[in-house]
C-alpha positions in Angstrom: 13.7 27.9 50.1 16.1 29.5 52.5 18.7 27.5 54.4 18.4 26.6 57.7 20.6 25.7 60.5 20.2 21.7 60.8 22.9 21.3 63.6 24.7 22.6 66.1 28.2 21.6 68.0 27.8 21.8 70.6 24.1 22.1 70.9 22.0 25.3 70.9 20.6 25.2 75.1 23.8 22.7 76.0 24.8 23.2 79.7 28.0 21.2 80.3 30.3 22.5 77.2 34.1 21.8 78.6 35.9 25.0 78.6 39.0 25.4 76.8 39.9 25.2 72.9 37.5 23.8 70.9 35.5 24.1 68.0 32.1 25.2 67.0 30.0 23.8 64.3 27.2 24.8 62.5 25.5 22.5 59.9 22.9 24.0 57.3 20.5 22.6 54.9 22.2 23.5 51.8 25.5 24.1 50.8 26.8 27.7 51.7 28.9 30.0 50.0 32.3 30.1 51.1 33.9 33.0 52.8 30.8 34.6 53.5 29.0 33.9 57.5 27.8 36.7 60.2 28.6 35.5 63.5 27.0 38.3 65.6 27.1 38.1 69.1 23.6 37.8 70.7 24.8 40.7 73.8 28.1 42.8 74.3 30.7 40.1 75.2 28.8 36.9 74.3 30.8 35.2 72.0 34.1 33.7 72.7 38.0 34.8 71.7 38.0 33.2 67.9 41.3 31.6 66.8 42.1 32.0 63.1 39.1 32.6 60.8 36.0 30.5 60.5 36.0 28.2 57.2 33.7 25.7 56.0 34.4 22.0 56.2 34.6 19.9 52.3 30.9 19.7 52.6 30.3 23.3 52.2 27.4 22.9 54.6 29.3 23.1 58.1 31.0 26.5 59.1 33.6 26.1 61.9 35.3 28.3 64.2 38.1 27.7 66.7 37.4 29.3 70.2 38.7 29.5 73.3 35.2 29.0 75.8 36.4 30.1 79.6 34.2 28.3 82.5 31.2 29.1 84.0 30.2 31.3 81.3 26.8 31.6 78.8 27.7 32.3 75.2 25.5 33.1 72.3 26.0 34.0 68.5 23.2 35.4 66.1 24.0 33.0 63.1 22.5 35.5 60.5 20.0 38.4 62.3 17.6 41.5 60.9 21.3 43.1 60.6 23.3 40.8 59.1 23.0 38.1 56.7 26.1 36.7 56.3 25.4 33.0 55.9 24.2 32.4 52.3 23.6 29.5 50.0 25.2 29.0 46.4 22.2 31.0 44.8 23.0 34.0 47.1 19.7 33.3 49.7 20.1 34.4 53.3 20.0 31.5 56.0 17.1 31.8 58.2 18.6 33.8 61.1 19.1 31.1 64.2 20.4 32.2 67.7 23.2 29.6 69.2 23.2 29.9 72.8 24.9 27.6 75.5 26.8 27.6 79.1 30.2 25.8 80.2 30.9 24.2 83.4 32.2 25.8 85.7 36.1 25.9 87.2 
């Protein structure tokens, strides 16, 4: 079976994400292979200035990256897509693609 995205932070459909510098979360099923993801914006623009490099936590199941989110905006990453497929277990298996979409409050 293919991994699949268990959890989000913040949620996929959230509305009130604070703005500023925080960090997104993405929890699979399985334990990942390190250094390999495909964060692919959903539209032109849609994904936020990253800081640093995403890594996974000592789990090997939760990929992080540090953003900086500006208000009032919608943002959405393709985790995996047709395209790309990035996000793989240990046996090499692409993660089921999963789009991450969500707003934050305004100014």
């Amino acid at each position: 079976m293919p991994p699949v995205v268990v959890k989000t932070v913040p949620e996929s459909g959230a509305k009130d994400v604070a703005p500023g510098v925080v960090e997104i979360k993405v929890t699979f099923s399985k334990e990942m292979t390190d250094g390999s993801w495909s964060w692919s914006t959903a539209w032109q623009n849609s994904g936020p200035k990253m800081i640093g490099k995403p890594r996974y936590e000592a789990d090997q199941k939760t990929c992080v990256i540090k953003v900086t989110l500006e208000p009032g905006k919608t943002y959405a990453y393709w985790l995996n897509s047709g395209n790309f497929k990035g996000f793989k277990d240990a046996q090499g298996h692409p993660a089921v693609p999963y789009l991450l979409v969500f707003e934050t409050k305004g100014k």
